[in-house]
HTML snippet that shows the backbone in 3Dmol.js (N, CA, C, O; Angstrom):
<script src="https://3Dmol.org/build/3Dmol-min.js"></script>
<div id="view" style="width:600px;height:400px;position:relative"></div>
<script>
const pdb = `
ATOM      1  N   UNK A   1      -6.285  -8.308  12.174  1.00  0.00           N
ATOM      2  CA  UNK A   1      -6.527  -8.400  10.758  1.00  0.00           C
ATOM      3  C   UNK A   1      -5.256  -7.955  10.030  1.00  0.00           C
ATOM      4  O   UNK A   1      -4.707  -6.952  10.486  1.00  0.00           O
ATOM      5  N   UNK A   2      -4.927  -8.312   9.392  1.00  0.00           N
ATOM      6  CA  UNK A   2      -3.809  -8.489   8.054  1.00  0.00           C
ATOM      7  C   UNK A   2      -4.032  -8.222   6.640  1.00  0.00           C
ATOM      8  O   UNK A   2      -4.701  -8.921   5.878  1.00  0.00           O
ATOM      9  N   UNK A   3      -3.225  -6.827   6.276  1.00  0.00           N
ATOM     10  CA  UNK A   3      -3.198  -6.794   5.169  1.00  0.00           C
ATOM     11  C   UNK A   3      -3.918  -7.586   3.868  1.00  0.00           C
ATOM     12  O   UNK A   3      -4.726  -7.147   3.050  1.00  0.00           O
ATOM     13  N   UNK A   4      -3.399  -8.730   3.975  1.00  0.00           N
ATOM     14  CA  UNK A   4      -3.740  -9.575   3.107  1.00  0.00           C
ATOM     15  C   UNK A   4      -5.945 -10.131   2.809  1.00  0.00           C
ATOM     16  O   UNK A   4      -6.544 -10.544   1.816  1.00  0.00           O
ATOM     17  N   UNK A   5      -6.392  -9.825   4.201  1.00  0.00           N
ATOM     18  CA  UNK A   5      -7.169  -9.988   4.201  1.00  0.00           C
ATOM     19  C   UNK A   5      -8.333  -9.007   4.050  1.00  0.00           C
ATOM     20  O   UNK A   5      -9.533  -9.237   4.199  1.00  0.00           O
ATOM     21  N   UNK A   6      -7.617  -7.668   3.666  1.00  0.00           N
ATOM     22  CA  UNK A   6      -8.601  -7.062   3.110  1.00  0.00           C
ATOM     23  C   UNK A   6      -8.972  -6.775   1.562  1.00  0.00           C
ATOM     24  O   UNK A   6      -8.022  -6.547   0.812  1.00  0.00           O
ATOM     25  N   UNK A   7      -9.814  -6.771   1.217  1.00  0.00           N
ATOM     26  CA  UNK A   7     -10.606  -6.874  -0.274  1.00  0.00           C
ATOM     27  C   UNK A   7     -10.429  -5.674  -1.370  1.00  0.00           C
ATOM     28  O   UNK A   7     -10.785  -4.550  -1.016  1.00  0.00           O
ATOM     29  N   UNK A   8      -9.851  -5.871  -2.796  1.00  0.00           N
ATOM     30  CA  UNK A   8      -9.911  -4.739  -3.972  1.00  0.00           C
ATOM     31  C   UNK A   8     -10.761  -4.042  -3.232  1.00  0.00           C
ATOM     32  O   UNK A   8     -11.557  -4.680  -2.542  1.00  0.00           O
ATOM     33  N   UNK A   9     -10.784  -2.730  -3.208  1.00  0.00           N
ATOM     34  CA  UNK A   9     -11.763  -1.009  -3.272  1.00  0.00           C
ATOM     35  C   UNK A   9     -11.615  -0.938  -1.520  1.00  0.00           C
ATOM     36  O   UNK A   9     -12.159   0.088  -1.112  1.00  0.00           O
ATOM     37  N   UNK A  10     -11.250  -1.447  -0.836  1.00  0.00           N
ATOM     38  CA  UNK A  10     -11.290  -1.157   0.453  1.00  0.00           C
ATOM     39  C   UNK A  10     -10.259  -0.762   0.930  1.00  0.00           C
ATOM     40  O   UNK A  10      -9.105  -0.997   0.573  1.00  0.00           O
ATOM     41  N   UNK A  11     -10.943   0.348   2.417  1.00  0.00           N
ATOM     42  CA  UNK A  11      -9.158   0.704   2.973  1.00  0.00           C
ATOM     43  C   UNK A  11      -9.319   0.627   4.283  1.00  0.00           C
ATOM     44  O   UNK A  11     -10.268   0.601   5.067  1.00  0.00           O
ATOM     45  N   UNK A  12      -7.650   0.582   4.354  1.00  0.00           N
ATOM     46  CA  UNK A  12      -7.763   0.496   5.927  1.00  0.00           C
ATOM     47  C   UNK A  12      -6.417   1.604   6.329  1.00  0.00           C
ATOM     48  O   UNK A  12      -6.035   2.457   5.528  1.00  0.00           O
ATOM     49  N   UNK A  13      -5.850   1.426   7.593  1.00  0.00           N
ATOM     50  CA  UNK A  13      -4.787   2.005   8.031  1.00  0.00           C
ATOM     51  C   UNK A  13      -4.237   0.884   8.833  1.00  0.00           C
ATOM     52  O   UNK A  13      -4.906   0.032   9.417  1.00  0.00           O
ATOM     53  N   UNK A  14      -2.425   1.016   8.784  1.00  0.00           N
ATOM     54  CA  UNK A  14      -1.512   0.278   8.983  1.00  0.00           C
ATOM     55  C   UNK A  14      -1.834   0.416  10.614  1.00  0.00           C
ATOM     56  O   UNK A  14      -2.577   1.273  11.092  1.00  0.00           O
ATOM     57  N   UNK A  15      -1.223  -0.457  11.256  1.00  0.00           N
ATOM     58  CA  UNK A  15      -1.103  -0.840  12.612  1.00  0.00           C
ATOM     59  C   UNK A  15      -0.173  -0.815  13.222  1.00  0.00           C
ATOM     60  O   UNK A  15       0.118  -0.290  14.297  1.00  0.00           O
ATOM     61  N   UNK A  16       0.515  -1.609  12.286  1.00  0.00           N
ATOM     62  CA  UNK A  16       1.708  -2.200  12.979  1.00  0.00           C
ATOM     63  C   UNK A  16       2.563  -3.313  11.936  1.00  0.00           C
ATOM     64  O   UNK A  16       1.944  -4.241  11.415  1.00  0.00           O
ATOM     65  N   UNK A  17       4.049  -3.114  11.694  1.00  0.00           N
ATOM     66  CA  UNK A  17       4.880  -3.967  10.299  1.00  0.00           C
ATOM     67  C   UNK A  17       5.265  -5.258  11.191  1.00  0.00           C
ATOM     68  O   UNK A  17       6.213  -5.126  11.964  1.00  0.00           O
ATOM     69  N   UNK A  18       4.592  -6.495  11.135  1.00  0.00           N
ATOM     70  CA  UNK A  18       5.273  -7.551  12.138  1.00  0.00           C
ATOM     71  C   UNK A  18       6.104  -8.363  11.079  1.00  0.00           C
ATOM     72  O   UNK A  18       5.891  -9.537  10.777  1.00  0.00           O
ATOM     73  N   UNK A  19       7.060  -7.572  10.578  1.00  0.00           N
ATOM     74  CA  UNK A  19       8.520  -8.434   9.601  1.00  0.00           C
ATOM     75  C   UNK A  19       9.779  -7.933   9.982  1.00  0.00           C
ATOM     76  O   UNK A  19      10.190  -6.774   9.926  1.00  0.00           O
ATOM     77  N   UNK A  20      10.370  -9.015  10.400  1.00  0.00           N
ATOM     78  CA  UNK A  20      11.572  -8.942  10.509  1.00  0.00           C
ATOM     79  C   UNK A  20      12.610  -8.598   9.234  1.00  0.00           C
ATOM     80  O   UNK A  20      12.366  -8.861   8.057  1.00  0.00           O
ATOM     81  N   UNK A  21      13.932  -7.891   9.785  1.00  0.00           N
ATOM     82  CA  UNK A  21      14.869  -8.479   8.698  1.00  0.00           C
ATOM     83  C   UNK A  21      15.108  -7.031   7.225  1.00  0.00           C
ATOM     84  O   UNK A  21      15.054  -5.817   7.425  1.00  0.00           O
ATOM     85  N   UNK A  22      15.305  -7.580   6.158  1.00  0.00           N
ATOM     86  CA  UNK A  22      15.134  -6.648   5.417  1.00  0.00           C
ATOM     87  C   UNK A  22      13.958  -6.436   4.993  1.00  0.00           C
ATOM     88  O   UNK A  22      13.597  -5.311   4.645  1.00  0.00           O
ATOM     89  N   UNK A  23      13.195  -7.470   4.959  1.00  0.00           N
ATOM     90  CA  UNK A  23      11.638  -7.287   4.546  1.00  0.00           C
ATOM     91  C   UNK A  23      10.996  -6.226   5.630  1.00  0.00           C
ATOM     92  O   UNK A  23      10.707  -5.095   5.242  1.00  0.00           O
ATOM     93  N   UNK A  24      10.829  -6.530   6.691  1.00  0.00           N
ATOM     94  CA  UNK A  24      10.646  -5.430   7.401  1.00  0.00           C
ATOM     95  C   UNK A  24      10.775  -4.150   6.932  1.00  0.00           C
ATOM     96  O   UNK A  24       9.966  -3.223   6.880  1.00  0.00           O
ATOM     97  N   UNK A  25      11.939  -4.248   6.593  1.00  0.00           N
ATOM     98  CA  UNK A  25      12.938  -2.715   6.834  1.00  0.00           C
ATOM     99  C   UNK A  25      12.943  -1.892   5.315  1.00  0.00           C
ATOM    100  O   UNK A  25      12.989  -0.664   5.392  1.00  0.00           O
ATOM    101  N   UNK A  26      12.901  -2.463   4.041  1.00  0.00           N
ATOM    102  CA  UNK A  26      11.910  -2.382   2.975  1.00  0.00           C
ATOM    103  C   UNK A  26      10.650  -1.681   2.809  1.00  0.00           C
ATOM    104  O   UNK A  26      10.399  -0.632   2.218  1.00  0.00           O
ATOM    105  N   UNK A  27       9.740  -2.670   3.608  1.00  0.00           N
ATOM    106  CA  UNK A  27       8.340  -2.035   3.653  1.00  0.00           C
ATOM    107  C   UNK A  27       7.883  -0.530   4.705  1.00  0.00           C
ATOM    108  O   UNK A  27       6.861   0.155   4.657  1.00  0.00           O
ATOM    109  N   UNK A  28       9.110  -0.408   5.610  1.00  0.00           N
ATOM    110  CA  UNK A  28       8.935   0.664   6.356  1.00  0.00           C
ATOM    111  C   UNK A  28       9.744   1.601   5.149  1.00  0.00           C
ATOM    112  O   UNK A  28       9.073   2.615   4.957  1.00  0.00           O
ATOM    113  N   UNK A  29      10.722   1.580   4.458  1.00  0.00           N
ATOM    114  CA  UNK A  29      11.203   2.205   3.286  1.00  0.00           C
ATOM    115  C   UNK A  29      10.380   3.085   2.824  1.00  0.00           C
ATOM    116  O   UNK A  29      10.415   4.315   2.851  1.00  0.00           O
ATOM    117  N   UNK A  30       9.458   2.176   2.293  1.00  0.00           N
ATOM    118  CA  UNK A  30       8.775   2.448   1.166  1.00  0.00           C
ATOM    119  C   UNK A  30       6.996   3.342   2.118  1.00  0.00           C
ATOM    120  O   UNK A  30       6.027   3.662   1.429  1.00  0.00           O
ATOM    121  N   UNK A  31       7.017   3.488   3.239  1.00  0.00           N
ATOM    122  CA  UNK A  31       6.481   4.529   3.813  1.00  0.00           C
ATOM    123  C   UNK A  31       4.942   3.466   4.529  1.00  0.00           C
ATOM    124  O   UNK A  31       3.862   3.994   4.792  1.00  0.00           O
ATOM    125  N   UNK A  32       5.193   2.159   4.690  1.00  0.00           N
ATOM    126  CA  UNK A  32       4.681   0.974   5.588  1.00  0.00           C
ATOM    127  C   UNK A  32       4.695   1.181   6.872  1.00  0.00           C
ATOM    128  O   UNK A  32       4.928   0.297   7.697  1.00  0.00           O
ATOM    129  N   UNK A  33       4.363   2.767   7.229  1.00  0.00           N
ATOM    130  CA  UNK A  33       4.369   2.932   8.623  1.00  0.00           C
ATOM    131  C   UNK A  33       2.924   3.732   9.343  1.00  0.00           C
ATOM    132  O   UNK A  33       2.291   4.657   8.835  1.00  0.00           O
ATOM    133  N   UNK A  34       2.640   3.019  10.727  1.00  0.00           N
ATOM    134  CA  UNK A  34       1.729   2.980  11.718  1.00  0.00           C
ATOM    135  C   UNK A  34       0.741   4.184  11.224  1.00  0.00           C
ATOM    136  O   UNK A  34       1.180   5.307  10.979  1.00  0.00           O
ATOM    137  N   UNK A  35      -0.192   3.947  11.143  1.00  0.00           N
ATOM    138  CA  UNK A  35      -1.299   5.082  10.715  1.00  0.00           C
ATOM    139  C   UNK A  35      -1.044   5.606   9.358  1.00  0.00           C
ATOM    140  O   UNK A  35      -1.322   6.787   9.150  1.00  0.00           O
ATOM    141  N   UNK A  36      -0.714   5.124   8.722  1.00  0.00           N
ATOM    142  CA  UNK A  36      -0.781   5.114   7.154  1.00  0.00           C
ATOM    143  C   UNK A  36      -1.993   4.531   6.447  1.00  0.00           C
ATOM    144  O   UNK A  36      -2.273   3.339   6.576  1.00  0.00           O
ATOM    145  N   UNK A  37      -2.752   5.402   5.662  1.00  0.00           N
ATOM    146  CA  UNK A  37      -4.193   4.325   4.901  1.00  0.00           C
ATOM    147  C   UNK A  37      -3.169   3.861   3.971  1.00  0.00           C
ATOM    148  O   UNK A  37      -2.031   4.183   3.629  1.00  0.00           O
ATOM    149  N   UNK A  38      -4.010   3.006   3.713  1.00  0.00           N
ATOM    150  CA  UNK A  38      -3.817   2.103   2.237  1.00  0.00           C
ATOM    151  C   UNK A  38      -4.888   1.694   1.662  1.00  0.00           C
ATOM    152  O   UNK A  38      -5.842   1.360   2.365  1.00  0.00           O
ATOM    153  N   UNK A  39      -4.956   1.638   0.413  1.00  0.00           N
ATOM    154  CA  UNK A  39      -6.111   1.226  -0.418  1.00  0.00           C
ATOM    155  C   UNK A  39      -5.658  -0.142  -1.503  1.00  0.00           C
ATOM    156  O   UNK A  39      -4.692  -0.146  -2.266  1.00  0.00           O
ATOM    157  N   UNK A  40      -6.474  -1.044  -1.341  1.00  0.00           N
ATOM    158  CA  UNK A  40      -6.279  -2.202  -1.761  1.00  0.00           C
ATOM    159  C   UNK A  40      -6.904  -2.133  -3.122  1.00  0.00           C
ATOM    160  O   UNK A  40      -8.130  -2.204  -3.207  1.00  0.00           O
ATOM    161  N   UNK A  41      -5.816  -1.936  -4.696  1.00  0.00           N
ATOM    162  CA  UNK A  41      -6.278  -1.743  -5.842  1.00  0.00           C
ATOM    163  C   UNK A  41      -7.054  -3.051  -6.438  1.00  0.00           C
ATOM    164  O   UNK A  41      -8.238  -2.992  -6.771  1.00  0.00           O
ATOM    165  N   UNK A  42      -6.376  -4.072  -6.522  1.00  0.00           N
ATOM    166  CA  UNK A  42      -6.421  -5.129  -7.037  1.00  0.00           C
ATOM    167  C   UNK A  42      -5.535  -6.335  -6.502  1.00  0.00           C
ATOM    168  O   UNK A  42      -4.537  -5.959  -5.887  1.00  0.00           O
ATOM    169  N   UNK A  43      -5.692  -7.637  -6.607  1.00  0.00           N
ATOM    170  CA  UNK A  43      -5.314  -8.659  -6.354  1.00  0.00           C
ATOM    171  C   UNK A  43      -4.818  -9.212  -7.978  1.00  0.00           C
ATOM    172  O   UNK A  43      -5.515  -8.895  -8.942  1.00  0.00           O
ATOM    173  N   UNK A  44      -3.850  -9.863  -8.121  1.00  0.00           N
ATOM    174  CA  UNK A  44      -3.312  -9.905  -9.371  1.00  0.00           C
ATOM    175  C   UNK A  44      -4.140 -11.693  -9.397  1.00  0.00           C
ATOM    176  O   UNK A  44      -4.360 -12.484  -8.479  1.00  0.00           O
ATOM    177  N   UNK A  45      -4.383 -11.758 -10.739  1.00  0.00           N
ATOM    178  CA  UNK A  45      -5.143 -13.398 -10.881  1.00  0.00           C
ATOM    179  C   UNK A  45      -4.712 -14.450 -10.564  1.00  0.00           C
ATOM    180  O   UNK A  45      -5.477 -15.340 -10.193  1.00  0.00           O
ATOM    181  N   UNK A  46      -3.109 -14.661 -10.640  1.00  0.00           N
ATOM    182  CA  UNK A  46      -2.955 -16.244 -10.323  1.00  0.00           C
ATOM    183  C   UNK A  46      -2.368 -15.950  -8.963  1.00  0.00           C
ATOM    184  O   UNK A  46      -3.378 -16.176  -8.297  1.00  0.00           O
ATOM    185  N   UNK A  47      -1.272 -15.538  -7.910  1.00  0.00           N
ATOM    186  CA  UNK A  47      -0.769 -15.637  -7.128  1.00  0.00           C
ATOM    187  C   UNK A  47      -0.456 -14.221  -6.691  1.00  0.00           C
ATOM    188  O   UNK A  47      -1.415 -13.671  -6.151  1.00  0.00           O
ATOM    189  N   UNK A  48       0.637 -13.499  -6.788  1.00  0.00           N
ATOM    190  CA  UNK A  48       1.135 -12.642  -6.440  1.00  0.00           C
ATOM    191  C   UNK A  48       0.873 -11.620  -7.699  1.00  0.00           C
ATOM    192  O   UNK A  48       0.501 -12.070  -8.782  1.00  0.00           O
ATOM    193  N   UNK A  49       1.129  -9.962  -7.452  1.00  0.00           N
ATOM    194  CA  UNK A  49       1.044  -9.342  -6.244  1.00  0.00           C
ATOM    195  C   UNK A  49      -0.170  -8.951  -6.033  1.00  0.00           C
ATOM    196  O   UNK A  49      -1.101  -9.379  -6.715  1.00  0.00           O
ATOM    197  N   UNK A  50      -0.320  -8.145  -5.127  1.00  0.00           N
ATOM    198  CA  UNK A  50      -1.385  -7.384  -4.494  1.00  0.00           C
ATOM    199  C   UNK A  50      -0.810  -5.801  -5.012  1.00  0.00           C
ATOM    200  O   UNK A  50       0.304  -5.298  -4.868  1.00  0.00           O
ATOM    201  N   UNK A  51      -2.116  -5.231  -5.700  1.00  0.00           N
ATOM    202  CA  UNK A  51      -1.323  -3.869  -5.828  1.00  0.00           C
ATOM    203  C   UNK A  51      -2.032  -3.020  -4.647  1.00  0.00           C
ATOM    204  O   UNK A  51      -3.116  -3.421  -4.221  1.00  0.00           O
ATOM    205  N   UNK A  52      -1.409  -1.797  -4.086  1.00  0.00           N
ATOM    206  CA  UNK A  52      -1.938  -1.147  -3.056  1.00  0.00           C
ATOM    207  C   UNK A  52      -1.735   0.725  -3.807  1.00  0.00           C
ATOM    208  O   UNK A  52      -1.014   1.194  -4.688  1.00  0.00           O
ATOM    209  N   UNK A  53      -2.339   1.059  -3.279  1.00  0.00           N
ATOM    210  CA  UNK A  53      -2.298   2.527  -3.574  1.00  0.00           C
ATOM    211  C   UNK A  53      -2.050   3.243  -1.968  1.00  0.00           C
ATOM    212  O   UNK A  53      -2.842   3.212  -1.026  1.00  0.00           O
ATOM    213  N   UNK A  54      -0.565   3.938  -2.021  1.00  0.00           N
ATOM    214  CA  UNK A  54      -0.135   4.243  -0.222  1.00  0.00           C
ATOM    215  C   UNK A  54       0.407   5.587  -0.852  1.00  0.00           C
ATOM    216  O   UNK A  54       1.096   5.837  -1.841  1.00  0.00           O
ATOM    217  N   UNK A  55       0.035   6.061  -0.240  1.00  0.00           N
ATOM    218  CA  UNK A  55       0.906   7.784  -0.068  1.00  0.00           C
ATOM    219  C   UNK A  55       1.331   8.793  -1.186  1.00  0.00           C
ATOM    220  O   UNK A  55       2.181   9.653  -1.417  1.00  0.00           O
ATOM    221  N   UNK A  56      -0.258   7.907  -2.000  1.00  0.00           N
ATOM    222  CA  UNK A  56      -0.106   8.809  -3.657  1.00  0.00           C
ATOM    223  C   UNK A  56       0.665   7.875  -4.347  1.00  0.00           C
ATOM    224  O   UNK A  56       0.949   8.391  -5.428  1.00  0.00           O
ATOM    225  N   UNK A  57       1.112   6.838  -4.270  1.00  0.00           N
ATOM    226  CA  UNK A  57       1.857   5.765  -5.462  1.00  0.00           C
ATOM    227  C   UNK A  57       1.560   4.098  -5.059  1.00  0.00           C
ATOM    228  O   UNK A  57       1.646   3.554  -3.957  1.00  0.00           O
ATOM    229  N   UNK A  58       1.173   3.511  -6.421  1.00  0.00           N
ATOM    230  CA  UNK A  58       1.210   2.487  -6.431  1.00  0.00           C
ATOM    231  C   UNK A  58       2.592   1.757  -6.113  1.00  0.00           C
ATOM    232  O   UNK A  58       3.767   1.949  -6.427  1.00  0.00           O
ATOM    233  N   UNK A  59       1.825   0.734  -5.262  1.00  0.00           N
ATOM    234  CA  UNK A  59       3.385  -0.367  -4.752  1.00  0.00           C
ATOM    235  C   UNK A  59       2.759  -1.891  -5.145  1.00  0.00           C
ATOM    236  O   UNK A  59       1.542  -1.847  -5.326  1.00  0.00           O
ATOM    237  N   UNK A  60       3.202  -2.868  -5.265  1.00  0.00           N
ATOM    238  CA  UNK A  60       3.277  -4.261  -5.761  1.00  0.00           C
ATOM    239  C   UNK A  60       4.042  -5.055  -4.527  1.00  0.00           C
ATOM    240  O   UNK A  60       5.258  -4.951  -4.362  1.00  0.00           O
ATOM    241  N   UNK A  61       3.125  -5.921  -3.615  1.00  0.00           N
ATOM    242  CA  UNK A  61       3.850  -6.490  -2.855  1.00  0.00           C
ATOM    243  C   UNK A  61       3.341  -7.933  -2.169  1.00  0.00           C
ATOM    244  O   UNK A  61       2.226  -7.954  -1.647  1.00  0.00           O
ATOM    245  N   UNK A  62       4.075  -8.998  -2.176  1.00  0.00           N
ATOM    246  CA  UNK A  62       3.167 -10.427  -1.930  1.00  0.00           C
ATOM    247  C   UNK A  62       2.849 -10.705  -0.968  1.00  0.00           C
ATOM    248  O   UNK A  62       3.513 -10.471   0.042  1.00  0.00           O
ATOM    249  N   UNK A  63       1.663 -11.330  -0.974  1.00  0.00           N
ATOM    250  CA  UNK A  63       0.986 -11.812  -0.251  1.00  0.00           C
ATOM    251  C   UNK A  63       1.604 -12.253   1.290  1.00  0.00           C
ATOM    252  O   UNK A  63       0.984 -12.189   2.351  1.00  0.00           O
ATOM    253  N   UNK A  64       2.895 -12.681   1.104  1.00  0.00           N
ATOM    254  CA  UNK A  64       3.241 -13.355   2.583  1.00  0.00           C
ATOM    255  C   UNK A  64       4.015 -11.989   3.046  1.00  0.00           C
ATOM    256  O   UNK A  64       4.699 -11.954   4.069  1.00  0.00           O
ATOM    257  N   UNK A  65       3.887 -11.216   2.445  1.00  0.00           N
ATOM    258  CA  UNK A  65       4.456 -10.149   2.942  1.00  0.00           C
ATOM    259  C   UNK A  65       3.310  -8.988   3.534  1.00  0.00           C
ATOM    260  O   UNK A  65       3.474  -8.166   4.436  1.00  0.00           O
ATOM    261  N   UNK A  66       2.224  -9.212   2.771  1.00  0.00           N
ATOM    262  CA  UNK A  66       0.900  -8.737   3.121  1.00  0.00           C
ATOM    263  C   UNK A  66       0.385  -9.249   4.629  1.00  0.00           C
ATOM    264  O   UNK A  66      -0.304  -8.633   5.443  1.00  0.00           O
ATOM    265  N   UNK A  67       0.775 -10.161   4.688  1.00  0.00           N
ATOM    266  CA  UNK A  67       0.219 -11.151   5.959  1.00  0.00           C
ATOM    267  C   UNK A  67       1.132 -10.383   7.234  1.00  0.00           C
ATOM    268  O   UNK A  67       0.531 -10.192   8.291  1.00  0.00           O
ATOM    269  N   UNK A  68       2.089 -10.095   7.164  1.00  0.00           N
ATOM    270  CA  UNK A  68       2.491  -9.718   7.967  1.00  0.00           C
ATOM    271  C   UNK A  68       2.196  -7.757   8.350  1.00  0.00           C
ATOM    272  O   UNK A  68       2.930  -7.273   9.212  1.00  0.00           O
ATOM    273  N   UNK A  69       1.508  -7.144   7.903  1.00  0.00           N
ATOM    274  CA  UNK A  69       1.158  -6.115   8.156  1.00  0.00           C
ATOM    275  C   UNK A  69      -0.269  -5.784   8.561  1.00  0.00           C
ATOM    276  O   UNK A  69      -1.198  -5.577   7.780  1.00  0.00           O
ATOM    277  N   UNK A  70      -0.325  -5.757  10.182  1.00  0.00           N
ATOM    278  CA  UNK A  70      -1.484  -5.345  10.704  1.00  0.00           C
ATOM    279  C   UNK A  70      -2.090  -4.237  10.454  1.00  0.00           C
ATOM    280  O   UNK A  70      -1.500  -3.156  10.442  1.00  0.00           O
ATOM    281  N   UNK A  71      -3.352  -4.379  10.224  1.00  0.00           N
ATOM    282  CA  UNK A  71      -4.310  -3.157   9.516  1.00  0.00           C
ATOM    283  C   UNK A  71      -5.348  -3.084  10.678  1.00  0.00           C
ATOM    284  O   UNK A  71      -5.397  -3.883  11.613  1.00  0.00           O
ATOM    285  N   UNK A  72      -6.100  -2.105  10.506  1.00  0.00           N
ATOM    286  CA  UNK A  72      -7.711  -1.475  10.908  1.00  0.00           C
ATOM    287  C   UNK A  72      -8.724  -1.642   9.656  1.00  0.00           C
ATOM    288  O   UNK A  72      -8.123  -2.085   8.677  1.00  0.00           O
ATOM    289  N   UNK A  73      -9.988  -1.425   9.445  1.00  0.00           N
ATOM    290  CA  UNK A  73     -10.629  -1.078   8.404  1.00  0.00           C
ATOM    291  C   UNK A  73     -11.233   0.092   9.393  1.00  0.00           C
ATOM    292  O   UNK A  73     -11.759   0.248  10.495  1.00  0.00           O
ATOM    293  N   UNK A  74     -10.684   0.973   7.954  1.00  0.00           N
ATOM    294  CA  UNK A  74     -11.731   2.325   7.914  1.00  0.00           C
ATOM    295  C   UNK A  74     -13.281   2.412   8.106  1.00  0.00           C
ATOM    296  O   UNK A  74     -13.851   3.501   8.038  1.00  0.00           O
TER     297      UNK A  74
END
`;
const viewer = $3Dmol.createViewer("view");
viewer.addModel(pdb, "pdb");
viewer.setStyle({}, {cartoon: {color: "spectrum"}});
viewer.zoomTo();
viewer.render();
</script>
């Protein structure tokens, strides 16, 4: 399961970052690492972003970038 596929008010914990590159290396930045919850705030209306609530701060990040971060549900 993938990021992307979990729903506003729900949480899960990270798995595993399957992005290469700087995107990868970005989202581990910004604290996108293994056993981390995340809480899925909202889905923005037309396309992008997804807002998430991680480690006490909101982050903004798209969808194909969502796809690539394996989750659990809590």
């Amino acid at each position: 399961m993938t990021l992307n596929d979990i729903k506003p008010g729900q949480e899960c914990r990270i798995v595993d970052v399957n992005l290469d590159g700087a995107t990868g290396q970005r989202l581990m930045d910004m604290g996108f690492m293994p056993g981390t919850k995340v809480k899925i705030v909202r889905n923005a209306p037309l396309v992008d972003p997804v807002d998430l609530l991680l480690r006490g701060y909101h982050v903004g990040i798209r969808h194909h970038e969502a796809k690539g971060v394996e989750v659990e549900e809590l």
